[in-house]
N, C-alpha and C positions, 0 to 999 in steps of 0.2 A: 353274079359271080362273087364269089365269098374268097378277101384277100387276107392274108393271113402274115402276123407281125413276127418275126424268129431275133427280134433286135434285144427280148429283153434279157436281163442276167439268167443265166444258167446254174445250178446248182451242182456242184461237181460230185463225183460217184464217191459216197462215202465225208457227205458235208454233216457234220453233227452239230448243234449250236445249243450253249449254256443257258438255262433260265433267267440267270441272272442278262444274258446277253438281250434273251429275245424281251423283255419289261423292259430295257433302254431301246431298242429299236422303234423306230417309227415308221409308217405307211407312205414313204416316198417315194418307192419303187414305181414303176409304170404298169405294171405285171399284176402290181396288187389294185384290185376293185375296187372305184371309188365310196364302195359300201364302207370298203375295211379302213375303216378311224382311230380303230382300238391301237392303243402303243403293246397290245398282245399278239400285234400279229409280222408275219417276218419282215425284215429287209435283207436280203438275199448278199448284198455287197458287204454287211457288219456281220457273217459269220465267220467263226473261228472256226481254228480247224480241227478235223473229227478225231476221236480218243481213238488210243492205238489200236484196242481192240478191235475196231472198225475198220481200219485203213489195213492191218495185219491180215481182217480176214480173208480164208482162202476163198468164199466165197464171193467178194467185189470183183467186180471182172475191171479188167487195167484200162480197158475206155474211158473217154471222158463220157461220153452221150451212152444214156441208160439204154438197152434194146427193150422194146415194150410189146410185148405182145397180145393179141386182143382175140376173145375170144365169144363170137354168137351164134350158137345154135342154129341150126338153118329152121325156119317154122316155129320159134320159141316163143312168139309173142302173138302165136295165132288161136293159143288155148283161150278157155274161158271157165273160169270158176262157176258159172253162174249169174244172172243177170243181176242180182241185188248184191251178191257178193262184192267185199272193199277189194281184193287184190285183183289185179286188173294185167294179164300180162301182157296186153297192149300196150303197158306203157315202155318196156323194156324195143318195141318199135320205134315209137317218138322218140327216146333217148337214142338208139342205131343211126335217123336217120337226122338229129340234131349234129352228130359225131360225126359223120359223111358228110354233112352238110359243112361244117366246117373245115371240113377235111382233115382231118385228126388222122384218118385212116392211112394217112400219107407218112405219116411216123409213126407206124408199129406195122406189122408184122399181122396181118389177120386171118384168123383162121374158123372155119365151120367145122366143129371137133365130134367125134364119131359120138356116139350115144354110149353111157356108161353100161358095162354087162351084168348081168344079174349077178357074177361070182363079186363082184367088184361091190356092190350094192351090199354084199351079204361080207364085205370085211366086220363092218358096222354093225346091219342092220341084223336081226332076227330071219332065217331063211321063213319061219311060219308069215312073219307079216310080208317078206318082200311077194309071199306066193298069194298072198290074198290081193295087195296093190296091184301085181299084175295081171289076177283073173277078177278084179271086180267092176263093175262096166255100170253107168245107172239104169238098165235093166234088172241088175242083181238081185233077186228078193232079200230083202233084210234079212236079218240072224244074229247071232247073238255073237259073231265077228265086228260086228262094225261096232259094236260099244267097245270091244278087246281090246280094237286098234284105234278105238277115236276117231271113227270117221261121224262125223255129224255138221251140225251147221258150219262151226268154222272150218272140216276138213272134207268138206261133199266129195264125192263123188261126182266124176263128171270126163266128157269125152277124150281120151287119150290122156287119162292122168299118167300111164303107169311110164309112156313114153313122153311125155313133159317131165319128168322127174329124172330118168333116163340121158335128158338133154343138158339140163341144166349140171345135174350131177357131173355128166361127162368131160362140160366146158372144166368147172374145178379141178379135176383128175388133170384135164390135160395142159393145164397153167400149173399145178402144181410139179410136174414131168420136166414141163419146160423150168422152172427156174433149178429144176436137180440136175438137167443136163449141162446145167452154163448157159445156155441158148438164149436165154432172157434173165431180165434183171427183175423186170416186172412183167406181171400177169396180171390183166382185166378180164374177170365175167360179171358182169353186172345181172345177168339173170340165174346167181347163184346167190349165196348168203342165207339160204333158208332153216335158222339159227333152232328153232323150236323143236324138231325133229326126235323124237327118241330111237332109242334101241329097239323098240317095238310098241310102236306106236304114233301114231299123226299129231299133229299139235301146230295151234295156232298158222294156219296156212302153208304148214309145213309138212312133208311126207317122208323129203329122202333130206338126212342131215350131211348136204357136199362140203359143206365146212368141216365136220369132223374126215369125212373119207380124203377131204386135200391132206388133214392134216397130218391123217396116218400116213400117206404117201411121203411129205414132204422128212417124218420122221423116220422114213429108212433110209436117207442120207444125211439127216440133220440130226448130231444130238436133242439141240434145244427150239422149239417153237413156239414164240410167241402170238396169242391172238386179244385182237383188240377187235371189240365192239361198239358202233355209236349208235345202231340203233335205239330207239324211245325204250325197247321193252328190252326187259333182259336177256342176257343168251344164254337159255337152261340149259338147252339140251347141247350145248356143245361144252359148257362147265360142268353138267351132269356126267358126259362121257369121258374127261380128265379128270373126274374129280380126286383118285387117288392117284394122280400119274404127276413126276413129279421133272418131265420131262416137257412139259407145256404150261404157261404162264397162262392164264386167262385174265381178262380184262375187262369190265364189262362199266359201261356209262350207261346210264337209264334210269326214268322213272321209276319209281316206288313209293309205294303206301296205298291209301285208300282202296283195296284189292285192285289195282293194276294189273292186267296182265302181263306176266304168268305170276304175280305175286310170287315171286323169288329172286333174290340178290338183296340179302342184306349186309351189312358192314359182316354179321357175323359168320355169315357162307365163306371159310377162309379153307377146303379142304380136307380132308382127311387121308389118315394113314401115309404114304408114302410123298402125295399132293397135300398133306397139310403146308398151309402157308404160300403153296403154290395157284391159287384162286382170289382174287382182287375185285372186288366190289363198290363202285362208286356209286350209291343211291341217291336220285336228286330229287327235286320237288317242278312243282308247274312250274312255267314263266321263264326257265333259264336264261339268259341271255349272252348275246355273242360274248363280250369279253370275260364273263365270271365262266362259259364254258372253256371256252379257249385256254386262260391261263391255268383252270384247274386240270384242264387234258394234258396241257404240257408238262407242270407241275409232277403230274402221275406218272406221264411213259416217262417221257426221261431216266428217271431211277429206274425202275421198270429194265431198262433196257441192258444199262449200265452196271444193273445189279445181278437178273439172269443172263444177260451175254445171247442173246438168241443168235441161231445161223440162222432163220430166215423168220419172217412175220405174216400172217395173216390178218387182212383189216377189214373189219366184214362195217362196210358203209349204209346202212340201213337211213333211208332220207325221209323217214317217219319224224325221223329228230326236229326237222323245219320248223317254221313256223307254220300255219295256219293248214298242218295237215289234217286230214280227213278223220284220226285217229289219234295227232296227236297233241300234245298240249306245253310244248316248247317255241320258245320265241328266238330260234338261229334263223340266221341268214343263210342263202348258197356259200357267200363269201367263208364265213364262221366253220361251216362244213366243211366246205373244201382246204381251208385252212388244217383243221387237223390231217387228212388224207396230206398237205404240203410237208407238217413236219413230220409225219411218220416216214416217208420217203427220203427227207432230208439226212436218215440215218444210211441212207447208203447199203441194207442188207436188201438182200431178197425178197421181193414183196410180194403175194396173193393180195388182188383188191376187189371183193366182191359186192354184191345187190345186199339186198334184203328188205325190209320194210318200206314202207312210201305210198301216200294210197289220196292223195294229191297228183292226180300222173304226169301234169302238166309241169309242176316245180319237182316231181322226181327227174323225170329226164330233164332239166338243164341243171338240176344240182349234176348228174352220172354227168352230161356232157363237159360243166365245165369243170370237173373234177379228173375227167380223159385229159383234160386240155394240162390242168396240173401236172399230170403224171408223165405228160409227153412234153413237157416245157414249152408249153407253145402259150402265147397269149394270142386270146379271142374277142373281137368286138362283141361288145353287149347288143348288138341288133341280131337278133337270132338269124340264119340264112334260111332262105323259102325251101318247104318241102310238102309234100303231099296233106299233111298235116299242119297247116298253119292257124287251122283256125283254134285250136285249143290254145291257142298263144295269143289270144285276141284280148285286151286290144293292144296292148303294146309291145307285144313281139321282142320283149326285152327279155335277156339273159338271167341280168339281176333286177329280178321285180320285188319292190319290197313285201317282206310276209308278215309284217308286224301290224297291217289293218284292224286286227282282232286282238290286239297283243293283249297275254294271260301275265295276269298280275305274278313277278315273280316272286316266289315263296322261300326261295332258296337264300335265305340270310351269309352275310358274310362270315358270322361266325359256325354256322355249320359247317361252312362247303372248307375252312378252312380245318374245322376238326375231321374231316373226312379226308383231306390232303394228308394228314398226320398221323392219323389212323394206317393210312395206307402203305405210308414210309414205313410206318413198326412194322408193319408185316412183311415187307421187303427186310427187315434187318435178321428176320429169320432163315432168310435164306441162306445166311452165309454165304456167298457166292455161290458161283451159278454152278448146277452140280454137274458131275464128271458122265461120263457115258461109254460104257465099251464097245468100238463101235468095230465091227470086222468089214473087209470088202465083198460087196454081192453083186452078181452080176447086173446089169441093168434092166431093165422089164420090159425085154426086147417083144411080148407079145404086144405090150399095148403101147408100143412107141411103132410096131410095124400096122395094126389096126386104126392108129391115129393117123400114120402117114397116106394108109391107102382110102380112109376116105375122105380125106381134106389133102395131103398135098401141102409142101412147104409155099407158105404165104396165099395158099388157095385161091388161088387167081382166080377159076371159073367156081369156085361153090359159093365165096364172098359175097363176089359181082351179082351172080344170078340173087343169091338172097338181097342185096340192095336196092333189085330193080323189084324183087317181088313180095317186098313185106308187105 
């Protein structure tokens, strides 16, 4: 039986806290990890209180306790790339049933969300490529399609692609819905986030880009959207698809240099045309480590925030970032992770929190699990609770298992990552404030708020449960 502690501080809806505040804070909360040592990381009782613009907006709902809604695919973790392929969407199981297991399910709102539709698919995407992901099967004979769209080793082909994408896409769509109706404050899909995606075309384990199709949604009731990325690799294609729009802030943390994939996001990627200025790029080096990450992410959004004024944020959580991932080459912690996911939350707007990278499956799911546990204010024992899967947790069936056994020499000097913090302020100063938007009333998008309800059902009692018992 997995008991569960609700005694620690609470974050109240709309809590913002100063840079200066969070570098005098210290780790003496109960709530915080005994990983987390850094004086970068919060104390939830020394926050001050949130800037007007926060507490004014019309989107804070007047509760104290955030409604969190969560959002898994029924079947989403039963694909398979391929047997040697790195993404694994087995792991988005292990994380499901670490979250249940905890019972985290117990504070939010869960839901198994219909499959996105192909018109829906084709806001975005190219209807020529959506029509080949859908008829192409690995029976397909080759053609001079799969070079067009980039299907090859990192985009195989393989059994129910076109309805895995369909799944995951749908979860986004319908977290993005809920936070436009009021109905939630936050939104989890964790087997969403799949950042590489183009307009027409596959890319790095990516096919349908549900981060862009949340975002357009969330952009016909929200002037301004901001998205923040912590995935290892950059988020092209979702800065690719705002790149002249000047109505989305992009973000992006990640590796760069020595061709990294996708070899893009440099300091100089700042926009064009209308998005000039409106694209933010934080290029790091190997080795990162929790505190030089942590204070330079806070460093970043804050202004960020403060500066474009977003009504709602998307936080695409890619746990590639860890340490000793399969892919990647950063030295964070769970704690250090989940930490940013803490203070982006702590701003009190609207939050999308999706997947994306991670190819460790064992430390992706308890980073998503204890990062669920974040967003629902619940603290959780470090003894992971028994599940059908315990043994990839072997041997120590810990929460926060250290990831620093392999630790990559950090490369990232203090004086870079400090001209990159300054870099990034100029380019906020060009924004002049956050810009204006003429926004008209539209009806609400009764088609797929009534296709959402008829096949999941408010809090989906029986489609959840069945998917619990039978991932």
């Amino acid at each position: 039986m997995v008991v569960l502690s609700y005694d620690t501080p609470r974050l109240g809806r709309g809590t913002s806290r100063s840079i200066d505040a969070h570098h005098s804070s210290t780790a003496s909360s109960s709530y915080i990890s005994p990983y987390m040592d850094s004086p970068f990381y919060l104390d939830p009782d020394k926050a001050p209180s949130a800037p007007a613009f926060v507490t004014d907006s019309t989107h804070v709902q007047p509760h104290a306790v955030e409604k969190v809604a969560y959002f898994f695919p029924k079947g989403v973790g039963e694909y398979h790339y391929g047997e040697r392929h790195p993404m694994k969407p087995a792991r988005l199981t292990l994380t499901n049933r670490l979250v249940l297991g905890y019972g985290l399910h117990e504070r939010m709102e869960c839901y198994s969300p219909r499959m996105a539709t192909r018109e829906e698919l084709e806001w975005f995407h190219d209807s020529d490529f959506i029509d080949f992901l859908s008829k192409t099967t690995p029976t397909t004979p080759l053609s001079a399609s799969f070079t067009r769209f980039n299907f090859a080793d990192d985009c195989p082909v393989f059994d129910g692609m076109y309805d895995f994408c369909r799944s995951y896409a749908g979860a986004s769509l319908a977290g993005a819905r809920k936070l436009t109706s009021g109905t939630a404050d936050i939104a989890i899909n964790w087997s969403g986030g799949l950042h590489h995606a183009k307009k027409n075309e596959a890319s790095g384990f990516c096919y349908v880009n549900d981060i862009v199709l949340g975002i357009q949604e969330l952009l016909r009731y929200h002037p301004r959207v901001l998205y923040i990325d912590i995935d290892i690799h950059h988020g092209d294609g979702v800065q690719e698809a705002f790149y002249n729009n000047n109505r989305v802030l992009t973000v992006s943390f990640h590796k760069y240099g020595n061709d990294f994939f996708p070899c893009t996001g440099a300091l100089t990627e700042i926009g064009v045309g209308l998005g000039k200025h409106f694209c933010l790029n934080v290029p790091l080096q190997d080795g990162i480590d929790d505190s030089s990450y942590v204070s330079l992410f806070k460093a970043v959004i804050e202004p960020c925030i403060t500066s474009f004024r977003p009504e709602s944020i998307v936080l695409q959580c890619g746990a590639d970032s860890l340490g000793l991932d399969r892919l990647g080459c950063f030295n964070l912690s769970i704690s250090a992770h989940g930490e940013c996911v803490r203070f982006v939350k702590s701003f009190g707007l609207p939050l999308l929190v999706l997947g994306g990278g991670g190819y460790t499956i064992r430390n992706v799911a308890r980073c998503w699990a204890y990062e669920t546990s974040v967003l629902t204010n619940v603290s959780i024992p470090d003894t992971l609770p028994s599940t059908p899967y315990d043994a990839f947790f072997e041997p120590t069936h810990k929460l926060h298992e250290p990831l620093q056994a392999a630790r990559v020499e950090n490369q990232n000097t203090k004086a870079n990552l400090e001209k990159i913090r300054i870099a990034c302020l100029e380019q906020l100063r060009y924004l002049h404030g956050a810009p204006s938007v003429q926004m008209q009333e539209i009806p609400p998008d009764l088609a797929g708020w009534l296709e959402t309800d008829q096949a999941a059902g408010k809090g989906n009692e029986e489609g959840f449960r069945t998917e619990r018992a039978d991932d």
